[in-house]
Structures are given as structure tokens and as C-alpha cells.
N, C-alpha and C positions, 0 to 999 in steps of 0.2 A: 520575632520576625526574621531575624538572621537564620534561623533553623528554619522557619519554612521556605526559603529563598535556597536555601542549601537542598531540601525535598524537590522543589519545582525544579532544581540546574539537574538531578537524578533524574526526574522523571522526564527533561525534555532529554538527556541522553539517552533514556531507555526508547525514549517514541523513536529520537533520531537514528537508530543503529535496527532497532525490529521493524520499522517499517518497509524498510525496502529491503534488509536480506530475508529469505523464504521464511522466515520462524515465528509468525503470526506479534505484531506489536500490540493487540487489543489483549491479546492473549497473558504477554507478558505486564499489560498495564494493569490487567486485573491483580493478576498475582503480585504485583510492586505492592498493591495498593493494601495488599493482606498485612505486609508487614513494616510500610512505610505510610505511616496514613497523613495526609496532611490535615491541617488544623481549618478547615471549613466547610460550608455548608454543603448536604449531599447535592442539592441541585447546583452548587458552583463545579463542583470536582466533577459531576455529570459532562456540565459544559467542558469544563477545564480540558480533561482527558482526551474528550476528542478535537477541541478548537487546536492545538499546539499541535495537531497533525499540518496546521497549514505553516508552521513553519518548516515541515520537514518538505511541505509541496512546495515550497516558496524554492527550496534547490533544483528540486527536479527543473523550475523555471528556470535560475539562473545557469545551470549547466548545458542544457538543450533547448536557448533560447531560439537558436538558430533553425532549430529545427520543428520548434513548435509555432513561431510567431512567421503566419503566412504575409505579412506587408510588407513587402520590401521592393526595391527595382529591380531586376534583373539584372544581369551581368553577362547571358549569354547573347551573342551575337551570330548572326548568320544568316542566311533563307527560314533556320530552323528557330528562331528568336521568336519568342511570344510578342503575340502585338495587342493592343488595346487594353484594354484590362489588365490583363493577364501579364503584361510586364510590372507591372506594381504589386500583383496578388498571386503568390507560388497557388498554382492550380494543386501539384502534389501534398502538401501540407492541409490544403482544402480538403480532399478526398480525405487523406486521414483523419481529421476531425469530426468528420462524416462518419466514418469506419467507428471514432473515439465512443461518439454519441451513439451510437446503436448497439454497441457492447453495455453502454452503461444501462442500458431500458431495463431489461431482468431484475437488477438488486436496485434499479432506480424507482420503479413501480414497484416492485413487491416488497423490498426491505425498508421503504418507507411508511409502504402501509401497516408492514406488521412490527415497525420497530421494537414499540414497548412491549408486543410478545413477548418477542426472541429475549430481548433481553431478560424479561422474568422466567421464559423457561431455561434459557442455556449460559445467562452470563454468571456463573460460580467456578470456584475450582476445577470442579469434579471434569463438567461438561470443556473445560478447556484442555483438561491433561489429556482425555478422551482426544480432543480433537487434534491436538498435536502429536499423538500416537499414530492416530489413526493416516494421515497425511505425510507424515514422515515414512511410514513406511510405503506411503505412495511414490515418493520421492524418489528413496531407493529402487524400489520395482520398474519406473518408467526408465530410470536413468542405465536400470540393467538391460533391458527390452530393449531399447535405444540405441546400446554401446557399437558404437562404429557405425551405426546407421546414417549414412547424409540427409542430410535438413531439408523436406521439399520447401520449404521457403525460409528464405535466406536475408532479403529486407523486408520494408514494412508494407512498399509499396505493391506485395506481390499478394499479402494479406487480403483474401477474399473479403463482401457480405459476408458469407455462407460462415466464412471461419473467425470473424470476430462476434458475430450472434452468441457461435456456442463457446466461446472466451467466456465472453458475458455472463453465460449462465454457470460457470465454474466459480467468475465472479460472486456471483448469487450464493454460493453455497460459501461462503466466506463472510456474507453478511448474516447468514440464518445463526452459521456455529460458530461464534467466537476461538480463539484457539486453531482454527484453520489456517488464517493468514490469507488476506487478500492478494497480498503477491504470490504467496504460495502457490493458491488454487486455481488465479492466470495461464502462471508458469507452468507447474504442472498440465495444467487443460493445453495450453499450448504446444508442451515439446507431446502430446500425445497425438496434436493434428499436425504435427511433424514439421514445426516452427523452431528456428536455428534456437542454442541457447539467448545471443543475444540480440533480436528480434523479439525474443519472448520478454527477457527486461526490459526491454526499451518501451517494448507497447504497454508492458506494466505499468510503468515510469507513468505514463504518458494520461494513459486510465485512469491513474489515482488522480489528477488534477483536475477534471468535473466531478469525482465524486466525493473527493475531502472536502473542494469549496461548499459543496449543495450541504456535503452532513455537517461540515461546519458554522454554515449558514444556516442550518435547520436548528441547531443546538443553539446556538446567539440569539434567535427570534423565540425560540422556547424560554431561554432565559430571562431577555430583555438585556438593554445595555448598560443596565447601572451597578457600576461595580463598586467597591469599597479602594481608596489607594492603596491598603494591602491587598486584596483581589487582582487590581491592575498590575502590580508589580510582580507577582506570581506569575500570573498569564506573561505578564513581556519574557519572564524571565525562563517560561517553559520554551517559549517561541522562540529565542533565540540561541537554547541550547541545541532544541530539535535542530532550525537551520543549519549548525555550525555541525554537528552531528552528522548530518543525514549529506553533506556535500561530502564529507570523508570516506560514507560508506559506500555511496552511488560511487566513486571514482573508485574505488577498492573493491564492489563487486567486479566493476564491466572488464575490472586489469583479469580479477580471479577465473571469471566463467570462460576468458580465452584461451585458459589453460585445462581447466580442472570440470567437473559436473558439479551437480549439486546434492552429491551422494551425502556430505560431510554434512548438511544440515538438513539430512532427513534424520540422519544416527543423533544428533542435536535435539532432534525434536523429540524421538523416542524416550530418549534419557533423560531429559527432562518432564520429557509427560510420568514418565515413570516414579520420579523425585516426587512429582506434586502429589501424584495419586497415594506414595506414601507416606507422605506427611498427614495429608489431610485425611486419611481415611484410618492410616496405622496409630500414627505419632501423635497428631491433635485431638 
């Protein structure tokens, strides 16, 4: 039991550190999974894998509570002071939530209807070094195309409809090809409709929390909730590696992208994609 409690603190640090830097975390959980397998059943590790995303979302809450949780009173005063409602309910935070939800429709409608596709055709090795190749060097490309270009939008609030739709469907291609990275394909799609770097995180951030709870919720009701106490204590133990994981990495992106681009983990993803293709196609 002690060995599979040491597998599950591995595998919530690997969710907690790929999920929110660009280098796809479904990606790297597949491949964990190649050579650290834990000791149960394939539909618990189904759930498993993806439930302990909510503890990496459970950060994103606790760090940008403030800016996600629209209840609060107001603080501003003057002629220009919200009245009725709208001093208890941040109107701004509303719209974005609004902006949140309509990003998420693309891989909310489509990647739930075709889940178990996708996954029997693209969730292997092969189709993930592929996709990490392939995006990585998207990476680099944009961030070349890009260099010294000023950001037409700058905060969140300036984020059209028009420009979080096609977010969404970048989104989408994240949930078809494993190996892409949901932050990734955001990010990307975003600094290409010429979204500041971080604007582009932030809404990432922000994204992932209706659609981890929905895949996470959709994965616990496919299961059911009866777990084994070694079951239970795996799952705690993945959750709250991810959470302790995933506060360190959000605060260590948002310092790095105010200096640097995200060139370093396009070249990341390459070389990596690279490593997997040759093991698995040369080596194994």
C-alpha cells in the first residue's frame, strides 16, 4: 500500500506541474502511466487520472479567488458606485463567466459526445509524441511571428464574444488529441488573436475550472462512488499532491511569462516528443 501512496504523490505531482505549464498533462499522464502503473483496476485509474485534475483546479480557486468569485460588496464610492444589485454582484466578473461558458461549448458539446472515440483512436504513445511535436513547434513559430509585437488585448475585460468562441475551439483541439495540452492550445490560439501573454494564462486558468469539474463529474458518475479505503486514499493522496503542486507552478508561471515567452517549452515539447517516438517505435 505504502508503494502505491508513493505512485499516486508522483502522479499528483506530475498533473500538478503539466497542467497549467503549456506541455500538455494528459499527455505526460499517459506516458507516467507506461512505466509507473499503479496497482488497480483500469476503470478506477480511468477515473483516477482525470478526478485529481480537481485538485490542481482547486488552486487556480484558491489563488484568483478574488477575481473569480463575483459576490461581494462593493468598495467603490461616488456618483459612479454601482447601485442595487450590482453593489453586491461584480457586474465585470459576470461578463466573464459568460465569456468562460461560451468558450467552453466547442469541446463541451463535441468532446463529450465523442469521448470514448478520441480516446480509442488517439490516447497511445505514438498519437501524443505526434502531438507534442507538432504544437511545440507551434509554440516557437507564434512566439517568433509575435516577437515585439504589442498585445491588442491586454486584460480580460477587453476579450471579445467573437475572440473567446474561437479560444474555445483551440480548446477543442486539445480535447480530440491528447498530447496537445489544453493550456497549450488556449495559449497558443490566444497570443495568435493577439492576447497579452498574460491574459492568455489567466483566461486559461480560468477555462479549466468548468471543464475539469464537468470531466471530472462526468468520470465519478461513470464510475460510481464506491471506492475501496485503498482506492479512497490514492485519490486523497493524488488531490492533494496535485493542489500543493499546481499553487507553486501557477505562481512560477505568471513571475516567468513577465519576463520571458514560451519559446522554452515549445523546444520542451519537441524533445520530448522526440524521446517518446524513440523509445516506443526504436527501442521497445
Amino acid at each position: 500500500m505504502i508503494i502505491e501512496l508513493i505512485k499516486a504523490f508522483l502522479f499528483g505531482i506530475v498533473e500538478g506541474i503539466t497542467e497549467w505549464l503549456p506541455i500538455s498533462s494528459t499527455g505526460h499522464m499517459i506516458l507516467l502511466d507506461q512505466f509507473v502503473k499503479l496497482d488497480v483496476s483500469k476503470s478506477f485509474y480511468s477515473m483516477f487520472e482525470v478526478v485529481i485534475q480537481l485538485g490542481a483546479i482547486m488552486a487556480v480557486v484558491v489563488i484568483y479567488w478574488n477575481k473569480i468569485w463575483p459576490f461581494h460588496k462593493s468598495r467603490q464610492t461616488g456618483p459612479l458606485a454601482p447601485t442595487g444589485i450590482w453593489r453586491y454582484v461584480d457586474k465585470d466578473i459576470i461578463i466573464m463567466w459568460i465569456k468562460i461558458v461560451i468558450a467552453c461549448l466547442p469541446a463541451g458539446i463535441i468532446g463529450v459526445a465523442f469521448n470514448d472515440t478520441f480516446e480509442k483512436l488517439f490516447y497511445n504513445p505514438v498519437s501524443v509524441a505526434i502531438a507534442l511535436i507538432v504544437f511545440g513547434i507551434a509554440f516557437i513559430w507564434v512566439e517568433t511571428v509575435h516577437k515585439n509585437k504589442r498585445a491588442k488585448i491586454s486584460s480580460l475585460a477587453e476579450l471579445s464574444y467573437y475572440t473567446v468562441i474561437l479560444i474555445g475551439f483551440f480548446q477543442l483541439i486539445a480535447a480530440v488529441f491528447p498530447g496537445t495540452s489544453r493550456s497549450g492550445a488556449t495559449i497558443v490560439g490566444a497570443l495568435i488573436l493577439g492576447v497579452s501573454r498574460t491574459v492568455a494564462a489567466e483566461f486559461t486558468f480560468f477555462l479549466a475550472i468548468p471543464v475539469m469539474f464537468g470531466a471530472s463529474l462526468f468520470k465519478l458518475l461513470k464510475f460510481g462512488f464506491v471506492f475501496s479505503s485503498a482506492e479512497l486514499l490514492i485519490l486523497i493522496v493524488g488531490l492533494i499532491t496535485a493542489f500543493v503542486s499546481s499553487i507553486i507552478v501557477i505562481k512560477f508561471l505568471m513571475q516567468y511569462i513577465k519576463k520571458h515567452d514560451f519559446k522554452v517549452f515549445g523546444w520542451y515539447r519537441i524533445v520530448l516528443g522526440l524521446l517518446v517516438l524513440l523509445y516506443f517505435l526504436v527501442i521497445k
